[in-house]
C-alpha positions in Angstrom: -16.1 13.9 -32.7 -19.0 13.0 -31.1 -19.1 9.1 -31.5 -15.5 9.2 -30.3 -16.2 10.7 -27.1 -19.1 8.5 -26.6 -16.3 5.8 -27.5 -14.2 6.9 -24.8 -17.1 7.2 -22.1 -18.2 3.4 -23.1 -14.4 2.3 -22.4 -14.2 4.7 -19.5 -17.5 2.5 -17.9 -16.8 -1.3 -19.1 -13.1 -1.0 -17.1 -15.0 0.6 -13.9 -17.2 -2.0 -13.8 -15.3 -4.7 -15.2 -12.2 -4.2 -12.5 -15.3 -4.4 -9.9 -16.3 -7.7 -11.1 -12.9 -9.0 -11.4 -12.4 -7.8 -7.9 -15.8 -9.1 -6.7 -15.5 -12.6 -8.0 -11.9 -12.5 -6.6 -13.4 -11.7 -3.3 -16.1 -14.6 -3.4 -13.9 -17.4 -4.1 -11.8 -16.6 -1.2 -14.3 -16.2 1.0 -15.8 -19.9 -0.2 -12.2 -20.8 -0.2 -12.1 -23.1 2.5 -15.1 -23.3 5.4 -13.7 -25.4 7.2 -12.2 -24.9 11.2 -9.6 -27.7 11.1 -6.4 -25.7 12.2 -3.4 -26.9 9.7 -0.5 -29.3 11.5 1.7 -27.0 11.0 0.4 -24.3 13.4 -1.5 -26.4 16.1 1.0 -25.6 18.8 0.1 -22.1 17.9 -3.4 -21.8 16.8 -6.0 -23.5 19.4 -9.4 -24.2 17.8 -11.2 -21.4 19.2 -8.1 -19.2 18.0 -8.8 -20.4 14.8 -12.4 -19.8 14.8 -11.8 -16.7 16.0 -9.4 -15.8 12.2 -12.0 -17.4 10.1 -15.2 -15.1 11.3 -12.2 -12.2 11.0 -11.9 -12.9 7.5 -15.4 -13.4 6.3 -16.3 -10.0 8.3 -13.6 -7.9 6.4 -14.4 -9.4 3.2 -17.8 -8.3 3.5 -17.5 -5.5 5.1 -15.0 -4.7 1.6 -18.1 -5.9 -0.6 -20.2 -3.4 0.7 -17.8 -0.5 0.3 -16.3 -1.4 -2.6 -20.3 -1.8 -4.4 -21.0 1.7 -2.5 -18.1 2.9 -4.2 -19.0 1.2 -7.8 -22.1 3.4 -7.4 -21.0 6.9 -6.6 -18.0 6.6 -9.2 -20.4 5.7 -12.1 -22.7 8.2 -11.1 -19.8 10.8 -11.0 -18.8 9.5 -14.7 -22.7 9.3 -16.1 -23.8 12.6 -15.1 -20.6 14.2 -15.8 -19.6 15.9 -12.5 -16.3 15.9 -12.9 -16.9 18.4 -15.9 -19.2 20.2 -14.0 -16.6 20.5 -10.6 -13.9 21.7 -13.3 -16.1 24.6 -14.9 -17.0 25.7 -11.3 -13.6 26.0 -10.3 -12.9 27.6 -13.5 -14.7 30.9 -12.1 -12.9 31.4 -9.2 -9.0 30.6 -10.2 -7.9 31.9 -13.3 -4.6 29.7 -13.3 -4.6 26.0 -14.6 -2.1 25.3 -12.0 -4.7 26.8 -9.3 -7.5 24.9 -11.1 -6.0 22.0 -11.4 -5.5 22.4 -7.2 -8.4 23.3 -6.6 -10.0 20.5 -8.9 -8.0 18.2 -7.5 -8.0 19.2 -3.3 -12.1 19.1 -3.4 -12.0 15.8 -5.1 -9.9 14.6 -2.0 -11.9 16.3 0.8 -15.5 14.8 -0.8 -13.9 11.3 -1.1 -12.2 11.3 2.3 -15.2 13.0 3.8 -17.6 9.7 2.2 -14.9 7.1 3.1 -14.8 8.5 6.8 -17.7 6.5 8.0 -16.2 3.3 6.9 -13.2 3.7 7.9 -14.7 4.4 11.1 -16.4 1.4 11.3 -13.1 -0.6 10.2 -11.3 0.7 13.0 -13.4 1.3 15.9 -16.0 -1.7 15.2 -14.3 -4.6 13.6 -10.6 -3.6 15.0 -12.2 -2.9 17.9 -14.0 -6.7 17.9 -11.1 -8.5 17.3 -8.8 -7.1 20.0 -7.0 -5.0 17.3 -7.6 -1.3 17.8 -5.6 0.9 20.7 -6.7 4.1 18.4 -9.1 6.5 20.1 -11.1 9.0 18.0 -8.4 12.0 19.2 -5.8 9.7 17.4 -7.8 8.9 14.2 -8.7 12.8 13.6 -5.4 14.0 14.3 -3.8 11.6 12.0 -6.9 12.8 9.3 -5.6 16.3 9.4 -1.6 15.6 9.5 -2.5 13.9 6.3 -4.3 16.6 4.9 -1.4 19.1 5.3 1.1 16.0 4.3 -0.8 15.7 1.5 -1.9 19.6 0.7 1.8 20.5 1.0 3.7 17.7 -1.0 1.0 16.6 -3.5 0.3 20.0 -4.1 3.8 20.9 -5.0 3.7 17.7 -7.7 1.2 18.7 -9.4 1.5 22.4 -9.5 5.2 21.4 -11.1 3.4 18.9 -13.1 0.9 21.5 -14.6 3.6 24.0 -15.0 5.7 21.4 -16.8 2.9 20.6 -19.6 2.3 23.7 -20.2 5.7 25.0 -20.7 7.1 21.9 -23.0 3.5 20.6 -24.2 4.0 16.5 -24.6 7.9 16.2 -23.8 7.1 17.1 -20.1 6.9 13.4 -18.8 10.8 13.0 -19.0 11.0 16.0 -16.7 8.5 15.4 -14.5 10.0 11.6 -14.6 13.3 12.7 -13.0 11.2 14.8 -10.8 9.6 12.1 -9.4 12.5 9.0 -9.2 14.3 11.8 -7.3 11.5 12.3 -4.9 10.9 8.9 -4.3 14.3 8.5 -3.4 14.5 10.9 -1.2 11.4 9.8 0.6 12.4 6.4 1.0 16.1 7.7 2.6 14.2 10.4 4.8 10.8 9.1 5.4 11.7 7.4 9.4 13.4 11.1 9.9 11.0 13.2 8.8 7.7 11.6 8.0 6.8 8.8 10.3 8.2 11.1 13.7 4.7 13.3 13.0 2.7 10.1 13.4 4.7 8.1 15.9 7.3 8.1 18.8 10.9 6.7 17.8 13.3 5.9 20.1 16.8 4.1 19.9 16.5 0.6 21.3 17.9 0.5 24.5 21.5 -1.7 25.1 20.7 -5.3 26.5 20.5 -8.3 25.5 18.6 -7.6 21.8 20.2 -5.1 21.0 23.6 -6.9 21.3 22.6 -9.9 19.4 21.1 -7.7 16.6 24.6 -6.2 16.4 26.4 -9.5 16.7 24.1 -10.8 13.6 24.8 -8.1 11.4 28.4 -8.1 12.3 28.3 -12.1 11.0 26.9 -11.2 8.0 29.0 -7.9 7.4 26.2 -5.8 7.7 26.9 -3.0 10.0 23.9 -2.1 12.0 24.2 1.4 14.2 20.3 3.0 13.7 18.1 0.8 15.5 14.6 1.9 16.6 11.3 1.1 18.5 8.3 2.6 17.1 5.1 3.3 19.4 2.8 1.2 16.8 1.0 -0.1 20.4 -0.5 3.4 20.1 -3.1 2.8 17.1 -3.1 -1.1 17.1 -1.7 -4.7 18.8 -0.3 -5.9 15.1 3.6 -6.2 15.0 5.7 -5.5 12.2 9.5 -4.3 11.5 10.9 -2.0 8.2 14.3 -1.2 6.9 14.3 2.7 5.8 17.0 4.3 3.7 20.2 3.1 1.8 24.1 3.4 3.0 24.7 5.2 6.3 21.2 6.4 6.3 19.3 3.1 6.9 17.6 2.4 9.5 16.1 -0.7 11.3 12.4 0.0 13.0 10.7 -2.4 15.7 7.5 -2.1 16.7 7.1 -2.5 20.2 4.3 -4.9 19.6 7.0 -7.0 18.0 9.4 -6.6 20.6 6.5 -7.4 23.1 5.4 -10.8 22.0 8.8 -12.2 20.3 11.8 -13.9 22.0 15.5 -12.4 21.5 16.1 -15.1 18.9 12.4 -14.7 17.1 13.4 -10.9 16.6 16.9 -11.2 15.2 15.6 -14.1 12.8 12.6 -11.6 11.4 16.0 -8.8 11.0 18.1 -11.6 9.1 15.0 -11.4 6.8 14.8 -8.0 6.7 18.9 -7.7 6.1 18.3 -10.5 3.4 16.2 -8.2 1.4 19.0 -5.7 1.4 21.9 -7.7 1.4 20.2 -9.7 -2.1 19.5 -6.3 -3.7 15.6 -6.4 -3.4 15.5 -2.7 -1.9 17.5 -1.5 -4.9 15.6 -3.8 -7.5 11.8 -2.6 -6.3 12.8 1.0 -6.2 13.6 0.7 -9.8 10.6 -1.3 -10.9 8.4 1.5 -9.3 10.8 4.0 -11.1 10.5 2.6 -14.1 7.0 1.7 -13.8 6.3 5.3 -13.5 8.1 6.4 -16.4 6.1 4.1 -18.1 3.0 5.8 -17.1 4.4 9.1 -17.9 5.0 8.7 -21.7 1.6 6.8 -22.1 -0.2 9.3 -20.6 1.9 12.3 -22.4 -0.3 11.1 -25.9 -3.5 11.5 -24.0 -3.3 14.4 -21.8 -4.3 17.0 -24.7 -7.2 15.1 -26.1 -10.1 17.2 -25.0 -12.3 14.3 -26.2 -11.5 12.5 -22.5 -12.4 15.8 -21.1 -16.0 15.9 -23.4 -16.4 11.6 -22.0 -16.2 13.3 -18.7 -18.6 16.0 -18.8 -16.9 19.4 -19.9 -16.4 20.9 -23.6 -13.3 22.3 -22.8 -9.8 20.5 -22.1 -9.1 20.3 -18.7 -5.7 18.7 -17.9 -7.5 17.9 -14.1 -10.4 15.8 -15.8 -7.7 14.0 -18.0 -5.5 12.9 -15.1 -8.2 11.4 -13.6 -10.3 9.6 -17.2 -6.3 8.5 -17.8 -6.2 7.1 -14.6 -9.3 4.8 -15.5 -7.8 3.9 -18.9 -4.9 3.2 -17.5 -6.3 0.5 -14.8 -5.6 -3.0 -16.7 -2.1 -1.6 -17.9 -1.9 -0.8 -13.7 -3.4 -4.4 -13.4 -0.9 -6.6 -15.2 2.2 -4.5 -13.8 1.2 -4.8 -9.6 0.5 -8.8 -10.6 4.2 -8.5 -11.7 5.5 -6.9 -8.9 3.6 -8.9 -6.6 4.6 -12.4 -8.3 8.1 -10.7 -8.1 7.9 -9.9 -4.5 6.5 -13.2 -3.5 10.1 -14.4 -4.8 12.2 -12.1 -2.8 10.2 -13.0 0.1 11.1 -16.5 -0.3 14.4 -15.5 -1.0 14.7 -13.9 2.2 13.7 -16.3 4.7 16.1 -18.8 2.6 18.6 -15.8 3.6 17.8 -15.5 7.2 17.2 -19.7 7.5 21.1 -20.4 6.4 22.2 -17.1 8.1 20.9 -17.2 11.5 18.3 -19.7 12.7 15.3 -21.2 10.2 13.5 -22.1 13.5 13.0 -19.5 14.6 12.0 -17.4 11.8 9.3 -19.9 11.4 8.3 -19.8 15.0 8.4 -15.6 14.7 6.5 -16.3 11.6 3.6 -18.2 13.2 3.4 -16.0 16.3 2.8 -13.1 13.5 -0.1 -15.0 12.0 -2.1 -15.6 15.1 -1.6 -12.5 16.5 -2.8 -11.3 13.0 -5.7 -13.8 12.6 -4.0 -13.7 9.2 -6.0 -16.4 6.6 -4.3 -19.3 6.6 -5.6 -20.8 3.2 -6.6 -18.1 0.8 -7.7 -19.3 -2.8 -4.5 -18.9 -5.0 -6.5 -16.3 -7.6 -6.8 -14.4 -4.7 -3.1 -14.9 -3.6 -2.4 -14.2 -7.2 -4.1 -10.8 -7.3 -3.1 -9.4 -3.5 -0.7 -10.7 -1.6 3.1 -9.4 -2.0 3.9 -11.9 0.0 3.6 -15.7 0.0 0.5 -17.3 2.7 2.1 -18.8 5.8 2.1 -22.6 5.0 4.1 -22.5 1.8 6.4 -20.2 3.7 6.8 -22.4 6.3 7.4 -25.2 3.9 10.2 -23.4 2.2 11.9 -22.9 5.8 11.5 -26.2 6.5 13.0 -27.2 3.2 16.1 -24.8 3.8 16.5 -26.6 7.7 
C-alpha cells in the first residue's frame, strides 16, 4: 500500500513539473522566435516601424512576466503536494463540517480564496502596469475589485451548487454517478451558452441595442443575403476595462445574439464590421457552434467515466497527505493525473478550431467582402500588438486560431 502511494505521489510530481517544462521551453522558443523589427509586406500600410517595435517589446514583456508567475506557481504547488497540505486543509475542515458535501465546500472555497488571494498581485501588475504601459487598460482599481467579488458570488453560488450535486451524486450511486452528473452538466452548459449575454455578462457590463443607421441596416441587409435573420444586436461597454475590440455570437435559434464592442465599433468602418459578422455568421451558418459544444460535451463525459475509477482510491488521498479518502483531495490529485489526457484533447480542439477559423473567413470572403475582412483583420492586430510571427510549437500548443499572415494569405487566396 505504501509503495503504491509513493507511486502515485512520484507520477503526481513528474506531470507538475514536466507540463512546466513543456510549457517553459514552449515559451522560450517563441520568445527567440524571431528578433527581428522588419514589419511583414503584408501589414506595412498598417504597422509603422515604431508600431511594430512597440508589439515586439509587448510580447517579450508578457512572456516574461508569464515565466515568472508560472515558476512562482511551480513552487507553491509542489510545496503544497510535498508537504501534504492538501491532506492537512481536508482534516481541518473535517472538524468543523460534519457533511462531505459541506467539506468538500469548504475544502474547495478556501483553496479558491488562498489561490486568488496569491494571484492578486500579478494580476495586478498585468493589468495596471503592463496594460497600463501599452495603452491597454481603462480599468480602475474600483472596477477590478468589484469584478473580484461578482466572481466570488458567481462562483460561490453556481460552482457551489455543482459540486454539492456532484458530492451528493457519488455518494448516493457510488461509481455510476458520472452519467448523472454528465447530463447535469451538458445541460448546464447549454443553458449557459443560450442565457449567458442575458444574465451573466449584464452584471459585468452595459448592453445596449445598436442604434438604427447606417450599420445597423447593412448588418441586417447581410444576414438577410445569407438567410440569416438577425434581430438581437448589441454594443457592449468593453471601453470600460480595456481599448481591445472583439465581437461574439451568444445562444442558438431565436435566442442568439450578436455583441459589438464599442471598441470595435469605434475603430472599424461600416464595411470592416459587417465583414468581421459574416465571419461570425460563418461559424454558425457551417455548424461550428453546434460542433464545439459537442466536443466540450463529450470531452467532459470523457473525464467523468475516467475519473469515476479513481475517485474512491484513498491511495490518491494518502499521495496527497491524508489517511483517509477524501473525495475533495481526489478531485484535485485526478485533476493532475488527468493533465496530458487534458493535453492531447485542447491540442485537438485547438487544431480543430484553427480549421473552422479558416473556414470562416473563406465564409465571409465569398459572402460579403474578402477585403475587408482582411483590412478589419489587420486593424485588430495593431490595435492588439498581437505577435505577428510566433514559432509554430507555440502556435501548435495555444492559439485557437490561426496567426495573422497565414490568415491573410488564405483571404487572399479566396479573392
Amino acid at each position: 500500500m505504501q509503495l503504491h502511494t509513493e507511486a502515485f505521489l512520484t507520477i503526481i510530481l513528474v506531470i507538475i513539473t514536466g507540463e512546466y517544462l513543456l510549457t517553459t521551453l514552449i515559451d522560450l522558443l517563441n520568445l527567440g522566435k524571431d528578433s527581428t523589427t522588419k514589419v511583414p509586406d503584408s501589414v506595412k500600410l498598417f504597422y509603422n516601424q515604431e508600431k511594430y517595435k512597440k508589439a515586439l517589446a509587448y510580447q517579450r514583456e508578457n512572456t516574461y512576466f508569464g515565466l515568472i508567475n508560472g515558476f512562482f506557481s511551480l513552487i507553491l504547488i509542489l510545496l503544497v503536494v510535498i508537504f501534504g497540505l492538501l491532506g492537512w486543509l481536508d482534516e481541518w475542515v473535517s472538524h468543523y463540517f460534519y457533511s462531505l458535501v459541506g467539506q468538500t465546500l469548504a475544502f474547495f472555497g478556501i483553496i479558491f480564496l488562498i489561490n486568488d488571494l496569491l494571484n492578486t498581485p500579478f494580476q495586478l501588475y498585468a493589468t495596471f502596469k503592463i496594460e497600463d504601459r501599452y495603452g491597454f487598460n481603462k480599468a480602475t482599481l474600483k472596477t477590478f475589485f468589484l469584478d473580484k467579488l461578482k466572481g466570488y458570488v458567481l462562483t460561490a453560488l453556481l460552482g457551489g451548487i455543482l459540486i454539492a450535486l456532484l458530492i451528493f451524486l457519488i455518494i448516493s450511486l457510488g461509481q455510476s454517478f458520472w452519467w448523472i452528473f454528465w447530463i447535469v452538466i451538458s445541460v448546464f452548459m447549454i443553458g449557459m451558452n443560450f442565457f449567458y449575454t442575458s444574465w451573466i455578462v449584464p452584471l459585468f457590463n452595459k448592453l445596449t441595442p445598436l442604434d438604427e443607421g447606417e450599420l445597423r441596416t447593412a448588418i441586417m441587409e447581410y444576414g438577410k443575403s445569407v438567410e440569416f435573420p438577425i434581430n438581437n444586436i448589441f454594443v457592449i461597454d468593453g471601453s470600460k476595462r480595456s481599448t481591445k475590440a472583439n465581437a461574439y455570437f451568444s445562444g442558438f435559434g431565436s435566442r442568439k445574439k450578436i455583441v459589438l464592442f464599442d471598441t470595435l465599433i469605434e475603430k472599424h468602418t461600416t464595411e470592416e464590421l459587417v465583414a468581421i459578422l459574416a465571419h461570425e455568421v460563418g461559424h454558425y451558418k457551417l455548424k461550428h457552434t453546434y460542433s464545439g459544444m459537442f466536443s466540450g460535451i463529450l470531452q467532459i463525459g470523457v473525464m467523468l467515466f475516467i475519473m469515476s475509477f479513481m475517485i474512491f482510491q484513498p491511495t490518491l488521498s494518502e499521495a496527497l497527505g491524508t489517511d483517509r479518502l477524501s473525495f475533495g483531495v481526489n478531485f484535485i490529485a485526478f485533476g493532475i493525473i488527468y493533465t496530458p489526457i487534458s493535453l492531447l484533447t485542447g491540442l485537438l480542439s485547438n487544431f480543430i478550431s484553427r480549421k473552422h477559423e479558416f473556414e470562416a473567413d473563406n465564409f465571409a470572403a465569398k459572402t460579403y467582402k474578402g477585403e475587408a475582412l482582411a483590412t478589419a483583420l489587420k486593424k485588430l492586430s495593431v490595435d492588439n500588438l498581437s505577435n505577428l510571427r510566433p514559432h509554430s510549437l507555440y502556435v501548435f500548443f495555444h492559439y485557437s486560431h490561426p496567426p495573422l499572415l497565414k490568415r491573410l494569405a488564405a483571404i487572399e487566396r479566396t479573392a
